[in-house]
TORBA-545163 format. One line per 2 residues: their letters; for each residue z negated, x negated, y of N, C-alpha, C. Coordinates in steps of 0.2 Angstrom, whole numbers. Example, Ala and Ser with C-alpha at 12.3 -4.5 7.8 and 13.67 -1.06 7.14 Angstrom:
as) -39/-66/-28/-39/-62/-22/-39/-66/-16  -35/-64/-11/-36/-68/-5/-39/-64/0
END
This chain:
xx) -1/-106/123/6/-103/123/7/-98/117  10/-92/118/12/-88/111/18/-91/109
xx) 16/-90/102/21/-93/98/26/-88/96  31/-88/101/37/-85/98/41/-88/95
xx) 41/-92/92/44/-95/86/43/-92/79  37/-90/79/33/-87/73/34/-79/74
xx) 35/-75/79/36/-69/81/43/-69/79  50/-74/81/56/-73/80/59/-73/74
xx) 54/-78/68/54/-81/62/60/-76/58  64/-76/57/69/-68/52/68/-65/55
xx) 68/-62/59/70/-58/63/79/-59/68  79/-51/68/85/-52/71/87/-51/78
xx) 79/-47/81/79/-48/88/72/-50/92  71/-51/97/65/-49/100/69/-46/108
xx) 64/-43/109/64/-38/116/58/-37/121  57/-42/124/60/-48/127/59/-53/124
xx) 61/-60/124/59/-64/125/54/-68/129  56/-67/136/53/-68/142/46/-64/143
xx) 45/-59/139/40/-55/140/34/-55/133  39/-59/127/33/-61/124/28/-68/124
xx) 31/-72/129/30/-80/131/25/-80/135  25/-75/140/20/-71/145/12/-70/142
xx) 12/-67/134/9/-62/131/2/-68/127  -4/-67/128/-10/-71/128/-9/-71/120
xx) -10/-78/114/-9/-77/107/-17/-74/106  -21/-75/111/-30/-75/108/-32/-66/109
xx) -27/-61/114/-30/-54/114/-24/-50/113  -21/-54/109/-15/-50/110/-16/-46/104
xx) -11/-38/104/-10/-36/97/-4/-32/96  -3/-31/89/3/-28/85/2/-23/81
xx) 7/-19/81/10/-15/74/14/-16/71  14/-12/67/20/-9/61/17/-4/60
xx) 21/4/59/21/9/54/26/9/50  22/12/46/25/14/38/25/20/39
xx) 30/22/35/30/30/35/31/33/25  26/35/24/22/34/15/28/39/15
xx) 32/38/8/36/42/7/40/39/-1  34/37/-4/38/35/-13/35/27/-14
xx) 38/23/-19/35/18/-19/39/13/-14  36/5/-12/37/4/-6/44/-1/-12
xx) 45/-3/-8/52/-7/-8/52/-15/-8  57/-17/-7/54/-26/-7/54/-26/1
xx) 57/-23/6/57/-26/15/49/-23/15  46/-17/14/40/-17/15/36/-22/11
xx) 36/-24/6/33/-25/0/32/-32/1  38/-37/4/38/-45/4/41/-47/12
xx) 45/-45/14/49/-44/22/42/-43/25  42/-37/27/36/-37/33/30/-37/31
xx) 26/-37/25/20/-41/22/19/-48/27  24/-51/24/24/-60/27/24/-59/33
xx) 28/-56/38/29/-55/46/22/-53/48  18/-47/45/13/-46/47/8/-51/47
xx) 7/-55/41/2/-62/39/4/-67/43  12/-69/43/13/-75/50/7/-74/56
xx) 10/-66/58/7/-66/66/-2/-66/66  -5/-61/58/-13/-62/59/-15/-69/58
xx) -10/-73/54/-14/-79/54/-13/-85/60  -8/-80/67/-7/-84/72/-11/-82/79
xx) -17/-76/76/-22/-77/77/-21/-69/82  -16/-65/81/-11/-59/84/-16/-54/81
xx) -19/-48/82/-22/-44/80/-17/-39/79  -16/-40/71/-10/-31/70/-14/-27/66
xx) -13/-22/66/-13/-14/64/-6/-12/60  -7/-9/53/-3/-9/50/-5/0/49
xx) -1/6/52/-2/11/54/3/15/48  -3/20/44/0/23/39/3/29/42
xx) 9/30/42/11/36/49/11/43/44  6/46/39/5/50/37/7/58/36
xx) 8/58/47/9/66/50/18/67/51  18/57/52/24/57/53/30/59/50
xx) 26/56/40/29/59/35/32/64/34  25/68/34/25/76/33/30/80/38
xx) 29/76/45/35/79/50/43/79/47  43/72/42/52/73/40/52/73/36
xx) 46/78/33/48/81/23/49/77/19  46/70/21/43/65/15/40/69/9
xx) 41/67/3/38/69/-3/35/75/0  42/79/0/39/89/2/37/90/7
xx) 34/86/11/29/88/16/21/87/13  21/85/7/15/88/3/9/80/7
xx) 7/81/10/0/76/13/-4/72/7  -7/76/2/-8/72/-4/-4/68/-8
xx) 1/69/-8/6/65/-11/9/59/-5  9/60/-1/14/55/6/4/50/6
xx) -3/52/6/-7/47/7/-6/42/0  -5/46/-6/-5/42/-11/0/36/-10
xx) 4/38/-8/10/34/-7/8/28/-2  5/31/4/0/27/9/-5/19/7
xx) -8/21/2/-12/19/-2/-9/13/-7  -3/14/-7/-1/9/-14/5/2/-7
xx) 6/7/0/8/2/2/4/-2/4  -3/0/7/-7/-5/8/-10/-11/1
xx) -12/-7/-2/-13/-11/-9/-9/-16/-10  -1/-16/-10/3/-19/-11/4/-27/-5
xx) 3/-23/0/2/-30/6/-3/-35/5  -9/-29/5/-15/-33/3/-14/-40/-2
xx) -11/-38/-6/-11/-44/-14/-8/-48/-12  -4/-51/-4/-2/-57/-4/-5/-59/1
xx) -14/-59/2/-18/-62/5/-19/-61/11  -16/-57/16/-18/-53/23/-24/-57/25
xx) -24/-59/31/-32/-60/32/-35/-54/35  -43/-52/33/-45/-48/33/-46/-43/40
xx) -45/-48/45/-45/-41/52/-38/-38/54  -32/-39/48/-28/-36/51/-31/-27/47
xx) -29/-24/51/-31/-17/51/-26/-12/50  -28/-8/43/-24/-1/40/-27/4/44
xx) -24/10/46/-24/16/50/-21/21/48  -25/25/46/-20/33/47/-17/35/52
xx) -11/39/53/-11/43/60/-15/50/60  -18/52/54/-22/58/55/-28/56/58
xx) -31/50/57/-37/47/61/-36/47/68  -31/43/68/-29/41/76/-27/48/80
xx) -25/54/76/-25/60/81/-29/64/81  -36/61/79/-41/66/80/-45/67/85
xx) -44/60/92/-44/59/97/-43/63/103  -45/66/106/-42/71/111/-40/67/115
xx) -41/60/118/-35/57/122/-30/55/119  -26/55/112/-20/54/110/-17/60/112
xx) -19/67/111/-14/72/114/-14/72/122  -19/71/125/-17/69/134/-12/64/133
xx) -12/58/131/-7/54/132/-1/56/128  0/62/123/5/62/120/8/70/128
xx) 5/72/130/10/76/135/11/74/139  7/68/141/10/63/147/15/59/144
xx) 19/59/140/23/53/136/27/59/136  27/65/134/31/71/135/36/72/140
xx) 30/72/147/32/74/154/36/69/158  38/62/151/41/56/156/46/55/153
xx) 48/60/146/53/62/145/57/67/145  65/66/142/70/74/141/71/75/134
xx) 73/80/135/75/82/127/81/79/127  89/76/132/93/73/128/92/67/127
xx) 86/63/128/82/56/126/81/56/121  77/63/119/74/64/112/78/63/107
xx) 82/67/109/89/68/105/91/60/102  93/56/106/95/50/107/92/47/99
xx) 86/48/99/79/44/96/78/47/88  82/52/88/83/54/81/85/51/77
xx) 88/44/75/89/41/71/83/38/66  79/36/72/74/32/69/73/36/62
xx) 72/44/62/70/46/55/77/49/51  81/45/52/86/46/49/89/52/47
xx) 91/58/55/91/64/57/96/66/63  97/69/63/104/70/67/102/78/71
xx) 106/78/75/103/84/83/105/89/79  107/91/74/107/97/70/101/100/65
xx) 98/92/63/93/92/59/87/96/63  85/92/69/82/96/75/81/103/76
xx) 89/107/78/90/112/78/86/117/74  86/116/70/83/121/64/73/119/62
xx) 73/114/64/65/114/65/64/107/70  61/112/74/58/109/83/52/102/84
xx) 50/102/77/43/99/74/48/91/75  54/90/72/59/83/72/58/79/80
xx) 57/84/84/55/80/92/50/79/94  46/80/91/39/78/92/35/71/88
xx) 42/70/83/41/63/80/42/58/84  47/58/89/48/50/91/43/51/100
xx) 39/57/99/35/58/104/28/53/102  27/56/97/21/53/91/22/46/90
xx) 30/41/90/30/35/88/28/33/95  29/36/101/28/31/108/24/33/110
xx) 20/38/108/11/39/110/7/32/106  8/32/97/7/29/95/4/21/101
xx) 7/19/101/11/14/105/5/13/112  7/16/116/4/20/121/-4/19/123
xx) -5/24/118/-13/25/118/-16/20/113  -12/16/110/-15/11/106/-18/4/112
xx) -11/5/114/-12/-2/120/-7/-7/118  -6/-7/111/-2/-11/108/3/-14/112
xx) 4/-23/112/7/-27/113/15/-28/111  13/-27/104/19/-29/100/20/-23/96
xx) 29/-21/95/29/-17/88/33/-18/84  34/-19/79/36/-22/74/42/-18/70
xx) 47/-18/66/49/-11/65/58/-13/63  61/-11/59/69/-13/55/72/-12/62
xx) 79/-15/62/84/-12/68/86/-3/69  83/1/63/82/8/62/77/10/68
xx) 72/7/70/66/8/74/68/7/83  75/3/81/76/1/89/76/7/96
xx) 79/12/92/80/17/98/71/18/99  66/21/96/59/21/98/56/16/101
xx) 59/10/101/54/6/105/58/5/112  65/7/111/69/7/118/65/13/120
xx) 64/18/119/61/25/120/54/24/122  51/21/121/44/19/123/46/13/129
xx) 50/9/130/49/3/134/54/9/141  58/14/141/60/17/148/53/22/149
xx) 50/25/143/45/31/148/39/24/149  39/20/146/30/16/150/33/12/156
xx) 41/13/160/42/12/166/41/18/169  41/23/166/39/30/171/32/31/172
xx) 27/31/166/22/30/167/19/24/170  21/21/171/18/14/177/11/11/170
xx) 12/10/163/9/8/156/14/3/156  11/-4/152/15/-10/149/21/-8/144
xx) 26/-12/145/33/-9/140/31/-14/135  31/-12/127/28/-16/122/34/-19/119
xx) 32/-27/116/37/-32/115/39/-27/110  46/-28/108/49/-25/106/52/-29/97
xx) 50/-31/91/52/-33/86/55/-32/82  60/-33/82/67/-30/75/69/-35/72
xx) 69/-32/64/71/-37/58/77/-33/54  81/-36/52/88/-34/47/85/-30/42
xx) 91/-24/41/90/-20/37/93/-23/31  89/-23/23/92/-25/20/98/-19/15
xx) 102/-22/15/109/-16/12/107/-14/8  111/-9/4/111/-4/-3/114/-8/-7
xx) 112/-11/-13/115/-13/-18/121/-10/-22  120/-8/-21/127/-3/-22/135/-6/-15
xx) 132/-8/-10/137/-12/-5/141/-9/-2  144/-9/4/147/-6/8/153/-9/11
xx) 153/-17/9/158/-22/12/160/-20/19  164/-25/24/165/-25/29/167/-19/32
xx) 172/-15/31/176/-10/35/171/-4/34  166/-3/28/162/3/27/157/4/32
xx) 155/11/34/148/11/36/140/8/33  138/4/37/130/1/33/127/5/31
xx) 126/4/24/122/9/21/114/3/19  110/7/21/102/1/20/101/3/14
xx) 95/1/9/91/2/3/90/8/3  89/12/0/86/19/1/84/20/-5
xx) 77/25/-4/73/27/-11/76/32/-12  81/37/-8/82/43/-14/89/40/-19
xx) 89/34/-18/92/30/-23/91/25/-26  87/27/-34/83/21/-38/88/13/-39
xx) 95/15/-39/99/11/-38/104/7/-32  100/11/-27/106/6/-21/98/3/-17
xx) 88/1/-20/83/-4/-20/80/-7/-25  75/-11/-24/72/-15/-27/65/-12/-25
xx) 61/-8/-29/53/-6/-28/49/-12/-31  45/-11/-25/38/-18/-29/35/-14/-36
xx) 36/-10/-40/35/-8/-47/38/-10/-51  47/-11/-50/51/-14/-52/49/-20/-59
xx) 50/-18/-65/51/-24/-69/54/-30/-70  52/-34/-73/56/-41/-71/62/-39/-74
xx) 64/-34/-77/69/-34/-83/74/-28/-79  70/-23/-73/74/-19/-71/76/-21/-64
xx) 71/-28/-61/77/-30/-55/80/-34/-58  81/-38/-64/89/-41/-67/93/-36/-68
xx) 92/-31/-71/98/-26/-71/101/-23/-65  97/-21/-60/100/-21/-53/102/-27/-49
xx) 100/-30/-50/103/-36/-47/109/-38/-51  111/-39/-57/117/-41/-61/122/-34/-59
xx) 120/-29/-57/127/-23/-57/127/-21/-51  124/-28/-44/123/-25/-37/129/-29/-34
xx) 132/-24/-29/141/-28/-26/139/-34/-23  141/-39/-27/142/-45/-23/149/-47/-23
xx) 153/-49/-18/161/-52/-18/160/-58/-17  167/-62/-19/166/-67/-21/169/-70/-12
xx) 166/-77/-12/167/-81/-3/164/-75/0  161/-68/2/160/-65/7/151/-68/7
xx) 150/-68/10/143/-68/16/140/-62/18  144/-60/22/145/-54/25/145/-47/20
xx) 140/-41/22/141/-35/18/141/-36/10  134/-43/12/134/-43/3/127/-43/2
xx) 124/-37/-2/119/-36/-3/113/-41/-6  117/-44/-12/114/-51/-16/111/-55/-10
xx) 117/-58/-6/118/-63/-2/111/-60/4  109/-55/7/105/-51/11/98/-54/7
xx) 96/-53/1/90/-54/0/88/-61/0  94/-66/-4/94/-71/-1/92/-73/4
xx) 93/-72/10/95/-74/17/89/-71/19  85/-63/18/78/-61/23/75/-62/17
xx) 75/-63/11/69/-61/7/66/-69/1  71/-71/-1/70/-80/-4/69/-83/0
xx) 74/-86/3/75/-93/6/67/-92/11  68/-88/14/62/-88/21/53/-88/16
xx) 51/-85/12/47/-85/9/45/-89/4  50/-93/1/48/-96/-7/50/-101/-5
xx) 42/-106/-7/42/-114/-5/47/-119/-7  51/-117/-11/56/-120/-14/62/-120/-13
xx) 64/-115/-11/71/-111/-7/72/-109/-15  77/-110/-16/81/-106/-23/85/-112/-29
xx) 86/-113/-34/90/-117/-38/96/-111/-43  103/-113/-41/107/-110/-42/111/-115/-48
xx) 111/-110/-55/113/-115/-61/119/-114/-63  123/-120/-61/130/-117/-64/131/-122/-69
xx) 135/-122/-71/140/-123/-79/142/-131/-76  141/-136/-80/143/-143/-77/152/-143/-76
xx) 156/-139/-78/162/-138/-74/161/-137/-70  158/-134/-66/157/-133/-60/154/-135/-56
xx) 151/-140/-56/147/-146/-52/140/-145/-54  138/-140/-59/131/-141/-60/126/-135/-56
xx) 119/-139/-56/114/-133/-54/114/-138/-46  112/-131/-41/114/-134/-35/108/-128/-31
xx) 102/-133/-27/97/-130/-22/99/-130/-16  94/-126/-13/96/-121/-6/89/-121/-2
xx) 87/-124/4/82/-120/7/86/-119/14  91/-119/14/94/-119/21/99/-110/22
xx) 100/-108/22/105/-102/22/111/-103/25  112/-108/30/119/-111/33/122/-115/29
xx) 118/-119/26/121/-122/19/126/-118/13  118/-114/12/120/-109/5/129/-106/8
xx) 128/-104/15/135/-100/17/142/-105/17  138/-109/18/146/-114/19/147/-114/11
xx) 144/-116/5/145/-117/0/148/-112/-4  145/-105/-3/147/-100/-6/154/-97/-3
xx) 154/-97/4/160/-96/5/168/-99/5  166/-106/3/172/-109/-2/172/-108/-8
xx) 170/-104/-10/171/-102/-19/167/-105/-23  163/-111/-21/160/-115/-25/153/-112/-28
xx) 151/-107/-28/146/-103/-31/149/-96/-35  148/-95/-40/149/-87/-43/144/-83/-45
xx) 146/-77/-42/142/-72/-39/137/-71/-47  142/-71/-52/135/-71/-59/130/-75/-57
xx) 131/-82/-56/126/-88/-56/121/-87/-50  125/-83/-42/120/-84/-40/116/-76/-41
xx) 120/-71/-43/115/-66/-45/109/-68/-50  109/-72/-54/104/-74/-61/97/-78/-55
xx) 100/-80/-50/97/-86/-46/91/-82/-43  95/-77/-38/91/-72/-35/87/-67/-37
xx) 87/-63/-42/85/-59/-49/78/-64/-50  80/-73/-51/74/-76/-54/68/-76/-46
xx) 73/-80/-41/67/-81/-38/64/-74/-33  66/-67/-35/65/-62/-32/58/-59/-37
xx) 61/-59/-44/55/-59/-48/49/-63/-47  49/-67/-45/43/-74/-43/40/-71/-35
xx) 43/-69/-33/39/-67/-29/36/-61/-27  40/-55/-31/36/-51/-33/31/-49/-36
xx) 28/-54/-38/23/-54/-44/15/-51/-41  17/-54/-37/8/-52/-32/8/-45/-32
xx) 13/-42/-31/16/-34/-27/14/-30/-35  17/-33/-38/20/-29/-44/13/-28/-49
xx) 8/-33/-49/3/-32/-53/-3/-28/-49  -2/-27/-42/-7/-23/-37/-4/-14/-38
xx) 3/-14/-41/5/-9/-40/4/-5/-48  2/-9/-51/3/-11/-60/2/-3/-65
xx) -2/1/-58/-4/7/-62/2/12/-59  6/10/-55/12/16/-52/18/14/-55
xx) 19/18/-60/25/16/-63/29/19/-63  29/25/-59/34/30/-60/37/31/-54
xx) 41/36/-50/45/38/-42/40/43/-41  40/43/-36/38/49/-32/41/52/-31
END
């Protein structure tokens, strides 16, 4: 039986259900692509590291696909190719150093398109779509139908994610709720094309430390802001300081960036869950592997946001450690 337990594991969706229960665990296989664009962050770096290792070590052959053309297509670090591989380069390293078993498999997309059947499959994958689909699909690169307008090259990427996909044969793809429209996009044209519609896997974006609270639009981590992520280069001294000046409110759960890393990134990973140290007025130090727990508690007031930022800062350092010293020699942004 495929274990979708381990597939659904933090994650916030699967697409289908029903269609990954179907799916053999002994020939089946998976993606993620990355798109090399600076250093990597803690959801690449710790989030989907683990997701990746769950499934190769549940016997799912995945491909960890460095989308290099895809970069250059949305003016990743300039456009410049040597600079977006370099960056390629430090996120595999950084996977690697928390133990990956060895047949999960790193991939260029410049390899991958130097196949004359990826471009036959890439105009067949053309011909089963429109441009106001494409349109649709422009989020993935975080781009709007005007950004397109002015350079033509922007629709040719979410043609490239579901070629990808496609001509891979790939079963599963892996990929933040950012990626949802491309694997929707992929699962209507491989109904046109009469090709399998690929399980579809989405994981929570983690917020901008900087916070948006309820009534704001979701803003996620982003690198062209040192301060609203967490990079796996990150010192132990410089994720206390963004974490100590990152918006946490007090009883909110909800729209709180602290409480997000918590929830996708401690609790699920560290053997231990988390130990939150408060002041004996206030009941003391108090542990957490459960996150339904943590929410009932904190949201009666009974935690403060100092104690549980000090909390999270430690057990986030702790498990950055593998990341941080594979990265040891990138110390600076791209």
């Amino acid at each position: 039986m495929f274990p979708v337990n381990i597939l659904s594991r933090n994650m916030a969706e699967v697409v289908t259900v029903e269609e990954a229960e179907k799916l053999d665990p002994e020939s089946s296989t998976a993606y993620i692509g990355f798109e090399p664009s600076g250093l990597p962050h803690i959801a690449t770096g710790i989030l989907w590291t683990m997701k990746v290792k769950e499934l190769a070590e549940a016997g799912i052959r995945v491909t960890v696909l460095l989308a290099d053309l895809h970069s250059q297509i949305n003016d990743k670090l300039g456009g410049d190719l040597q600079r977006i591989r370099e960056s390629g380069r430090m996120i595999e390293r950084c996977m690697k150093a928390y133990g990956l078993p060895s047949d999960v498999e790193f991939k260029w997309a410049t390899d991958l398109v130097n196949n004359m059947d990826y471009w036959t499959t890439l105009i067949k994958v053309a011909k089963s779509s429109t441009l106001s689909r494409l349109k649709r699909s422009l989020p993935i690169m975080g781009r709007t139908e005007e950004d397109a307008e002015g350079d033509f090259s922007k629709f040719i990427y979410p043609l490239m994610q579901v070629t990808d996909i496609v001509y891979s044969g790939f079963d599963i793809a892996l990929g933040g709720m950012d990626q949802r429209h491309a694997h929707m996009l992929q699962r209507d044209i491989a109904e046109r094309m009469g090709v399998k519609k690929v399980v579809s896997v989405h994981g929570n974006l983690l917020e901008s430390l900087k916070g948006t609270g309820r009534m704001d639009p979701f803003k996620k981590m982003s690198k062209s802001d040192a301060d609203s992520a967490i990079f796996m280069t990150d010192s132990e001294t410089e994720v206390v300081r963004k974490i100590s000046s990152a918006f946490c409110p007090v009883k909110e759960t909800s729209g709180n960036p602290v409480v997000d890393i918590l929830k996708y990134i401690i609790l699920p990973y560290s053997e231990d869950g988390i130990e939150i140290v408060r002041p004996p007025s206030k009941g003391g130090a108090i542990s957490f592997t459960d996150f339904a727990e943590f929410s009932r508690v904190y949201e009666k007031g009974e935690i403060h946001p100092l104690d549980l930022k000090k909390a999270v800062a430690s057990g986030l350092n702790n498990l950055m450690e593998k990341g941080r010293r594979a990265l040891a020699a990138d110390l600076s942004p791209m």
